[in-house]
C-alpha positions in Angstrom: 33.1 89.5 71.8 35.0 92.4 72.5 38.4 93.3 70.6 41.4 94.3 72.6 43.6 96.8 71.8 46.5 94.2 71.8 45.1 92.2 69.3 44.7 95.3 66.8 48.0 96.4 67.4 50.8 96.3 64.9 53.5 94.2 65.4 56.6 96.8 65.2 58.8 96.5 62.7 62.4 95.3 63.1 65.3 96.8 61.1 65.8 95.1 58.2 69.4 95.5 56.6 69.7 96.6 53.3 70.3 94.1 50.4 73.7 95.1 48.1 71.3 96.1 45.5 69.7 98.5 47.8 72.7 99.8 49.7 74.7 101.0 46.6 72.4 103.6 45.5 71.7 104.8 48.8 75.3 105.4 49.3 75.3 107.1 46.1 72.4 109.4 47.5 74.6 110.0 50.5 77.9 110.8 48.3 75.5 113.3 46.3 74.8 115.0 48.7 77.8 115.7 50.2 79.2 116.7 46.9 76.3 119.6 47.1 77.3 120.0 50.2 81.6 120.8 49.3 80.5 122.6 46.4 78.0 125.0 47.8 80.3 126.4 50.3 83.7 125.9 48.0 82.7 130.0 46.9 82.3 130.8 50.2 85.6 129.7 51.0 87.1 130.5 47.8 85.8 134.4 48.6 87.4 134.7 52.2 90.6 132.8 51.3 93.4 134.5 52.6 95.8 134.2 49.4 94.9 135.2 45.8 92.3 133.2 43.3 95.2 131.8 41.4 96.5 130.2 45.0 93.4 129.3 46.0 93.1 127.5 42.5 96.3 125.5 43.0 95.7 124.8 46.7 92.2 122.8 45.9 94.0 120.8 42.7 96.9 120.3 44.8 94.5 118.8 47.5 92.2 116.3 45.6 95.4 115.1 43.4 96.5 112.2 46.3 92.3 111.4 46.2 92.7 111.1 42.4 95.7 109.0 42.9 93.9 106.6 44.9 91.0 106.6 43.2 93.3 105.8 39.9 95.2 103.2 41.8 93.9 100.6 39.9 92.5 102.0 36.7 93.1 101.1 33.3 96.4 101.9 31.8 95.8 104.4 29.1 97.3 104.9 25.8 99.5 108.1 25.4 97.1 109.8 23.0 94.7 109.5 26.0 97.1 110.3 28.3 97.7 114.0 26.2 93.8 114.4 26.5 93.7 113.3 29.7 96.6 116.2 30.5 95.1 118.8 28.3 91.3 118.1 30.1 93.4 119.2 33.3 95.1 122.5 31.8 91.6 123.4 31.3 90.2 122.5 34.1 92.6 124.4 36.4 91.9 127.3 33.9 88.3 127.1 34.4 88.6 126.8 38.0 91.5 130.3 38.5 88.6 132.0 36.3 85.8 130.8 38.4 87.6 132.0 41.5 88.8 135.0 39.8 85.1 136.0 39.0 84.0 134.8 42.5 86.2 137.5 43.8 85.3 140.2 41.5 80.9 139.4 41.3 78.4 138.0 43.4 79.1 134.5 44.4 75.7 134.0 42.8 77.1 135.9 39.8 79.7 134.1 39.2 78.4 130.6 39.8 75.1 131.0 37.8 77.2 132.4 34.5 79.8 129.6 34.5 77.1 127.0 35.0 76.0 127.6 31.3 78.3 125.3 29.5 75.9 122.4 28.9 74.0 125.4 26.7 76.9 126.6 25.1 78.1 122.8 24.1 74.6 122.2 22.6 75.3 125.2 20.7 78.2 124.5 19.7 77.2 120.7 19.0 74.7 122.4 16.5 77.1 125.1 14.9 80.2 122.9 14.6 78.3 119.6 13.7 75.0 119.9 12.7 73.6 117.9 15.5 69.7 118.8 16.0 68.9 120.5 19.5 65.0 120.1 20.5 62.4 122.4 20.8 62.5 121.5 24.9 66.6 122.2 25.2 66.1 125.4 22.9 63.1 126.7 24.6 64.8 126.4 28.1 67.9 127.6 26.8 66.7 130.6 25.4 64.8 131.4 29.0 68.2 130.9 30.6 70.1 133.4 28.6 67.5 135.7 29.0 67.6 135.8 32.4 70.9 135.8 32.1 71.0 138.9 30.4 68.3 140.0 32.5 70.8 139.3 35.8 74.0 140.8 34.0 72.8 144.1 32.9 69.8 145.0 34.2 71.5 145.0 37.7 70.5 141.9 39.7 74.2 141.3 40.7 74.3 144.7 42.2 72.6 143.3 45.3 75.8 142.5 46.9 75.0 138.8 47.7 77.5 137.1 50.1 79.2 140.5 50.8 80.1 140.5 47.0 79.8 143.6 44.7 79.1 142.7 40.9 81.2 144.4 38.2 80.9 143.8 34.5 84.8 143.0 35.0 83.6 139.9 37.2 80.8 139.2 35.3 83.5 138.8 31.9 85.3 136.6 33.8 82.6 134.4 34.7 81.8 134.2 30.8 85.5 133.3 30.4 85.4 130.8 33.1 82.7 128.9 31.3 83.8 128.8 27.4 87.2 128.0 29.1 86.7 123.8 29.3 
């Protein structure tokens, strides 16, 4: 007896809603990604902003501060020596990000972003040096590549490509170190 093609046919398949369980990560993905998203063209912005790095510095802190707010709305009440942490973590991190912009403006955006992106290193480094704490052969091997081609990028001219209609400097490229030992 011949089959017909209706009876091989898959049935097709309905949408299914996503369970809670499933939903909350793939929000997650979705928030991720728009996070890249901000943050890949924040130097872009940063570089044709029509006021100074400094300004520009204060205008994006002075914009997420009512998200913060809300966000904080209903947080836990923190003790004051928390609350002196909590305000010198902020002093830092608007330092960090006028040095960021600063070095944005005076390097390749590439540059700039690459160089102040080395702080998880630099606090293994320091979490060795200051407190003895053991850094593995994987961290110290890949470590060591990235400051290499660090180096590599700083002096042996890579930035001088002009990426993003930027021009590197070793004035920009000094910030950008600043900008990342500054949290």
């Amino acid at each position: 007896m011949p089959v017909s093609a209706a009876k091989i046919a898959p049935a097709p398949l309905a949408a299914t809603p996503l369970s809670a369980e499933a939903e909350a990560p793939a929000a997650g993905i979705r928030y991720i990604c728009l996070s890249m998203l901000l943050s890949g063209i924040g130097p872009v912005l940063v570089r044709n902003s029509p006021v100074d790095f400094a300004a520009t510095a204060l205008w994006r802190l002075a914009i997420a501060l009512p998200v913060a707010f809300f966000l904080a709305r209903h947080s836990v009440r923190l003790p004051r020596r928390a609350l002196l942490g909590a305000a010198a973590s902020g002093i830092l991190l608007g330092l960090d990000l006028v040095l960021w912009n600063g070095a944005v403006v005076h390097t390749t955006i590439l540059v700039a972003t690459v160089l102040v992106m080395l702080y998880p290193l630099l606090v293994a480094l320091g979490g060795y040096v200051f407190f003895r704490e053991a850094v593995g052969q994987r961290l110290g091997l890949g470590g060591g590549i990235a400051f290499l081609g660090i180096l590599l990028m700083t002096l042996g001219g890579a930035s001088d490509i002009g990426a993003a209609g930027g021009s590197s400097s070793l004035i920009g490229d000094a910030i950008s170190h600043a900008a990342q030992t500054a949290p």
